[in-house]
N, CA, C and O of each residue as an XYZ file, in Angstrom:
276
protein
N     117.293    129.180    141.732
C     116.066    128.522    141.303
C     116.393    127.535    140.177
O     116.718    127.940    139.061
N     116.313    126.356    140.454
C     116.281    125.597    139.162
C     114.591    125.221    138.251
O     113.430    124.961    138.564
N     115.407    125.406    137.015
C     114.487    125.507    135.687
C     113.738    124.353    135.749
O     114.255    123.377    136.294
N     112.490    124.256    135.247
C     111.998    122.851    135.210
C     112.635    122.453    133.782
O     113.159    123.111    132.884
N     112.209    120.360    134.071
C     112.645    120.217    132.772
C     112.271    120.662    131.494
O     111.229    121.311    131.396
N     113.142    120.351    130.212
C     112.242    121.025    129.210
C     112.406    119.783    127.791
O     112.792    119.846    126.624
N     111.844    118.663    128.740
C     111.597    117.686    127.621
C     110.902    116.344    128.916
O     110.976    116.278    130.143
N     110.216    115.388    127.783
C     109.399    114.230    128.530
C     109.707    113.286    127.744
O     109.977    113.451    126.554
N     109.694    112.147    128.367
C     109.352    110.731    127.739
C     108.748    110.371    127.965
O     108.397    110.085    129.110
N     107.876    110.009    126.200
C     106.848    109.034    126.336
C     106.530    107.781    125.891
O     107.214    107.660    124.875
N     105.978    106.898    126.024
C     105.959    105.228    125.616
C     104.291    105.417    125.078
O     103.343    105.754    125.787
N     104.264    105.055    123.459
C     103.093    105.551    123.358
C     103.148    103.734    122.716
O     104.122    103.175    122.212
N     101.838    103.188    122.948
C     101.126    101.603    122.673
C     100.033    102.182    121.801
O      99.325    103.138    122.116
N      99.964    101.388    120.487
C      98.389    101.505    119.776
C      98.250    100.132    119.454
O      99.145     99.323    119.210
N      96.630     99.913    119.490
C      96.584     98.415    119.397
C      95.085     98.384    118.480
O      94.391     99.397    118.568
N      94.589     97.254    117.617
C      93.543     97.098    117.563
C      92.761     95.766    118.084
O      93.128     94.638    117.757
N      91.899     95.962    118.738
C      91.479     94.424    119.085
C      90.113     93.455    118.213
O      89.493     93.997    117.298
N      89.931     92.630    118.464
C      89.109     91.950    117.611
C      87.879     92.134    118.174
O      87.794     92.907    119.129
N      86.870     91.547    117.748
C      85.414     91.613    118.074
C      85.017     90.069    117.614
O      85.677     89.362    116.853
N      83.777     89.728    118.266
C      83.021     88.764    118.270
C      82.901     88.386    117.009
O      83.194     87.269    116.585
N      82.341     89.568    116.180
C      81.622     89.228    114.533
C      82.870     89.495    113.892
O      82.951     88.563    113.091
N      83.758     90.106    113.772
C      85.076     90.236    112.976
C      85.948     89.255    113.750
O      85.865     89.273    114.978
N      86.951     88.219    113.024
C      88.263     87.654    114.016
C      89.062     88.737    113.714
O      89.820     89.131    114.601
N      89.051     89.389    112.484
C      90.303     90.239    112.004
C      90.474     91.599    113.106
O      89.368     91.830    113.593
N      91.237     92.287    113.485
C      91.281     93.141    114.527
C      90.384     94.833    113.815
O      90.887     95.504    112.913
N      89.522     95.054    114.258
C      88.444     96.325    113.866
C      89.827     97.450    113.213
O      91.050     97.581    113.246
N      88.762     97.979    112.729
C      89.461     99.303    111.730
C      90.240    100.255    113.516
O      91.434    100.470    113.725
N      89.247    100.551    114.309
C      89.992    101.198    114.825
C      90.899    101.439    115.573
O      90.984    100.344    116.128
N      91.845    102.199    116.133
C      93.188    101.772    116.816
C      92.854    102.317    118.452
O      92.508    103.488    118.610
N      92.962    101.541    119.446
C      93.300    102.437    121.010
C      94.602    102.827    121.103
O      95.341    102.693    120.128
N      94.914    103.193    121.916
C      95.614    103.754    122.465
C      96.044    104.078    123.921
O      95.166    104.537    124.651
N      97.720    103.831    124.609
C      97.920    104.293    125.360
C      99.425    105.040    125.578
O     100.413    104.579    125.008
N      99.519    106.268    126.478
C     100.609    107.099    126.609
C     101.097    107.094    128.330
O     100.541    107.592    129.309
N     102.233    106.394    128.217
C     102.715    106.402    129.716
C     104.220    107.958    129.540
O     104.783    108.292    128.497
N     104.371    108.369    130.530
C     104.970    109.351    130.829
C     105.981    108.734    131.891
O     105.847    108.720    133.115
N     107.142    108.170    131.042
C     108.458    107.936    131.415
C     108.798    108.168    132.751
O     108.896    107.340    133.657
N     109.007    109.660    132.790
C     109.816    110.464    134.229
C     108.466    109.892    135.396
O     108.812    109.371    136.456
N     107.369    110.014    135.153
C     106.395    109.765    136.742
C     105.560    108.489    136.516
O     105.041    107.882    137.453
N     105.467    108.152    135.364
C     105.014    106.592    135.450
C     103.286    106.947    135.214
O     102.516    106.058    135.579
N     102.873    107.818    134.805
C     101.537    107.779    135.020
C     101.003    107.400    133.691
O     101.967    107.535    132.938
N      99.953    106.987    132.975
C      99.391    106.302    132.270
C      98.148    107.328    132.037
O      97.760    108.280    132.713
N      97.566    106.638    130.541
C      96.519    107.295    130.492
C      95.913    106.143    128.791
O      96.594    105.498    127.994
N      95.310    106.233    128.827
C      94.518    104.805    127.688
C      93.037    106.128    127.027
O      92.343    106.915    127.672
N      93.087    105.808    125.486
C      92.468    106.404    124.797
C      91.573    105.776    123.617
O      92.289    105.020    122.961
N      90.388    105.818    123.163
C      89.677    105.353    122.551
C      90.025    105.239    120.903
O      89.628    104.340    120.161
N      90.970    106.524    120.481
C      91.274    106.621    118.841
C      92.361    107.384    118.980
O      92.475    108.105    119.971
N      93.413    107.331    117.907
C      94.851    107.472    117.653
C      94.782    109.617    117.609
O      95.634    110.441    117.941
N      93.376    109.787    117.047
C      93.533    111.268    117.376
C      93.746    111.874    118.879
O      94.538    112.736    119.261
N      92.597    110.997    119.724
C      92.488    111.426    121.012
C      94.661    110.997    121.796
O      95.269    111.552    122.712
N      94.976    110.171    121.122
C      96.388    110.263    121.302
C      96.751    111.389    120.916
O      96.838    112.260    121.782
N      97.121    111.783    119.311
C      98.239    113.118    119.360
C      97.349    114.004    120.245
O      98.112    114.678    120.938
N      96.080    114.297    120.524
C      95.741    115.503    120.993
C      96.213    115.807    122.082
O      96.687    116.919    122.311
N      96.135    114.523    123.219
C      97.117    114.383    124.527
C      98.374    114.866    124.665
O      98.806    115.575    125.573
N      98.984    114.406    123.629
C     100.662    114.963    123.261
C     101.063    116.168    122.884
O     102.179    116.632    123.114
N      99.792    116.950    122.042
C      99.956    118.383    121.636
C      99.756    119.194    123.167
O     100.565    120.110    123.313
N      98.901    119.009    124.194
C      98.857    119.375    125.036
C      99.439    119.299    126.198
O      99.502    120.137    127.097
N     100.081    117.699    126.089
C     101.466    117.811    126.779
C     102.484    118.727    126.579
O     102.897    119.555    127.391
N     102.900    118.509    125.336
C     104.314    119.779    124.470
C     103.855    120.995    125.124
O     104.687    121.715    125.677
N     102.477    121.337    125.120
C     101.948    123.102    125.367
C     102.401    122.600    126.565
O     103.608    122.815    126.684
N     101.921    122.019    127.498
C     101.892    122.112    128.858
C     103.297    122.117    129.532
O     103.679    122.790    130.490
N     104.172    120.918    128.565
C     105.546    121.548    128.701
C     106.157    122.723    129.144
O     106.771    123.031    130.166
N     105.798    123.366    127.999
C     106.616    124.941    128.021
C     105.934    125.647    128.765
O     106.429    126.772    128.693
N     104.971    125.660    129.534
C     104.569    126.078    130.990
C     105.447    125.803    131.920
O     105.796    126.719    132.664
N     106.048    124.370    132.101
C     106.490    123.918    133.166
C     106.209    122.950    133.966
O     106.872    122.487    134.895
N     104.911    122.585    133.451
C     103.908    121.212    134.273
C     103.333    119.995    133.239
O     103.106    120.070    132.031
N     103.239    119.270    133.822
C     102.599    118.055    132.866
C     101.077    118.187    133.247
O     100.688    118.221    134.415
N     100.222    118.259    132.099
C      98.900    118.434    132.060
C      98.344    116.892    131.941
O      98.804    116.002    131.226
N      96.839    116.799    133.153
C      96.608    115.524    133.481
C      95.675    114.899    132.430
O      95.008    113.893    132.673
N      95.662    115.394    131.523
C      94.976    114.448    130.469
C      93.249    114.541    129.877
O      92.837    113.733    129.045
């Protein structure tokens, strides 16, 4: 039986964008986390809703599966 892996790569993007009434880019940051090994993507509204993704990736890790977000 082979072991699943027991590590991921991820490509994590944070960005802020501008608005109509501000040119300067808004206080808050998006976010997105692509997953290296399968290519899948996932885009987030605030930099928390990022680590929270990632803490539950790591858990989901040490299960053995990548959790869909």
């Amino acid at each position: 039986m082979i072991d699943p892996p027991t590590y991921a790569s991820f490509l994590v993007r944070l960005w802020r964008e501008p608005t109509l009434e501000l040119p300067e880019p808004a206080t808050g940051w998006q976010g997105e986390v692509e997953h290296i090994q399968s290519g899948q993507r996932w885009e987030f509204d605030t930099v928390d809703e990022v680590l929270n993704f990632l803490r539950r990736q790591v858990t989901a890790l040490g299960s053995g599966w990548l959790a869909g977000g």
